[in-house]
One Martini backbone bead per residue (centre of mass of N, CA, C, O) as a GRO file, in nm:
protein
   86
    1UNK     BB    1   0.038  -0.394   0.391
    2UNK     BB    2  -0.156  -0.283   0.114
    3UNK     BB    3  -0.517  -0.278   0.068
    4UNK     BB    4  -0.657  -0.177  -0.226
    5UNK     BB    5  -0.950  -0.059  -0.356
    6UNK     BB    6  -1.143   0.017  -0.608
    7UNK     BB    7  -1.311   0.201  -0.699
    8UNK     BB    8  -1.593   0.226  -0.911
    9UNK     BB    9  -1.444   0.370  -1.198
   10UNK     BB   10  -1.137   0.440  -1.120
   11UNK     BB   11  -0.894   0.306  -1.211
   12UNK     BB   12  -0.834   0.557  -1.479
   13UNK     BB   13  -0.756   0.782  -1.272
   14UNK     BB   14  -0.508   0.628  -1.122
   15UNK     BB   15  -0.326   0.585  -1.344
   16UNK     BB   16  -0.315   0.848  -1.431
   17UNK     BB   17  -0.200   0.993  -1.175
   18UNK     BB   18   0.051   0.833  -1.159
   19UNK     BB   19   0.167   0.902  -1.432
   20UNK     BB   20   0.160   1.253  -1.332
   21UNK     BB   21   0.260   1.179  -0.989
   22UNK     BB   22   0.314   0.952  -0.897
   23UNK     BB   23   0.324   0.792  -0.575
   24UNK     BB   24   0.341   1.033  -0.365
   25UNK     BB   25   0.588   0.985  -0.113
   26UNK     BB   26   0.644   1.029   0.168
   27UNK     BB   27   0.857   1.051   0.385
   28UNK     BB   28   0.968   0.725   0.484
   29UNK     BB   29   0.845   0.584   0.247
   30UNK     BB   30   0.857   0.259   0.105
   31UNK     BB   31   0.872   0.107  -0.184
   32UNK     BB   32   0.876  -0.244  -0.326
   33UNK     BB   33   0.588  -0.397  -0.414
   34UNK     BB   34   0.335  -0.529  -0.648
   35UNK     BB   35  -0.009  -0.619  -0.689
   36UNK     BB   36  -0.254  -0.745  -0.954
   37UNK     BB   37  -0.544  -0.824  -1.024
   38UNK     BB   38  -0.700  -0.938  -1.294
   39UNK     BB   39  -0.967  -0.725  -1.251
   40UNK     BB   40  -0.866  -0.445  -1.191
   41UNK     BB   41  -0.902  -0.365  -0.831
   42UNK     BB   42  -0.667  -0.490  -0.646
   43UNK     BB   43  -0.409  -0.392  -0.440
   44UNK     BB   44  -0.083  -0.521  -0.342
   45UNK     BB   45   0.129  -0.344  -0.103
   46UNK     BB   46   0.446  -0.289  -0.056
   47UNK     BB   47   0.603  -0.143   0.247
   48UNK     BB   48   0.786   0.101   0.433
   49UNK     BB   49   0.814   0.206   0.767
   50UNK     BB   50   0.813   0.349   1.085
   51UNK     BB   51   0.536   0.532   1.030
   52UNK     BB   52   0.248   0.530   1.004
   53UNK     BB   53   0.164   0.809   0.947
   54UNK     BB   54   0.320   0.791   0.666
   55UNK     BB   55   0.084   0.603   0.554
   56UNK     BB   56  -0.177   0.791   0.604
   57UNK     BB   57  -0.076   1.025   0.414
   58UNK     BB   58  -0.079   0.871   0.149
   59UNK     BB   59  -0.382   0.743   0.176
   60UNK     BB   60  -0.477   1.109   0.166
   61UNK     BB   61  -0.407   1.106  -0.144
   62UNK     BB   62  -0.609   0.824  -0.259
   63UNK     BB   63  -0.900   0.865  -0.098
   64UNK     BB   64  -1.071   0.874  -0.392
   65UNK     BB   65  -0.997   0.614  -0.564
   66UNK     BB   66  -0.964   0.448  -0.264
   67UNK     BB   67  -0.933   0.182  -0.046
   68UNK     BB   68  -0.770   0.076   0.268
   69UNK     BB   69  -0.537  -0.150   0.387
   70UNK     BB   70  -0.370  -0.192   0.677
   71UNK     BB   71  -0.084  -0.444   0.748
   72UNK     BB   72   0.106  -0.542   0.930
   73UNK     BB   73   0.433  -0.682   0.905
   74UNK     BB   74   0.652  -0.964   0.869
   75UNK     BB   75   0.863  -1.152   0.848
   76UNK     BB   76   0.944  -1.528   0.830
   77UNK     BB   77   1.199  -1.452   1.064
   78UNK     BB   78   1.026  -1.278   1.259
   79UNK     BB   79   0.843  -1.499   1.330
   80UNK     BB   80   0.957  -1.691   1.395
   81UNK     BB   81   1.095  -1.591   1.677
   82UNK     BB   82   0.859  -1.487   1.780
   83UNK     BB   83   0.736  -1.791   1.806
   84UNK     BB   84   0.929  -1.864   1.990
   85UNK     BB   85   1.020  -1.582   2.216
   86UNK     BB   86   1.275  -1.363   2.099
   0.00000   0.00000   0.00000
């Protein structure tokens, strides 16, 4: 899960990048979904990749228009798992 945060008057910069160059996605990242406050400031994006660094790629495409928070997750049927100890 990535938290984007825009950066404050960045927000019409980042929509424009977007339309203009896609997502540019390093190999190996894909995008999954994303979600968007309704103050358009902060994006919710999952993504999936195998390696941290091909999202730290990706992330220094964009910290120019945002901050970012990166937060490994597991869905919900790997987590009851792994807390059985399975």
């Amino acid at each position: 899960m990535i938290i984007e945060n825009f950066h404050p008057e960045k927000g019409k910069q980042l929509y424009a990048r977007l339309e203009e160059k896609g997502r540019q996605l390093p190999a190996g990242v894909t995008y999954m979904d994303s979600w968007i406050d309704t103050g358009l400031t902060t994006c919710f994006q999952l993504m999936e990749s195998e390696e941290l660094s091909a999202i730290q790629a990706w992330v220094q495409l964009w910290n120019d228009l945002a901050d970012f928070s990166i937060i490994p997750v597991i869905s919900s049927s790997e987590a009851r798992e792994k807390a059985r100890g399975a």
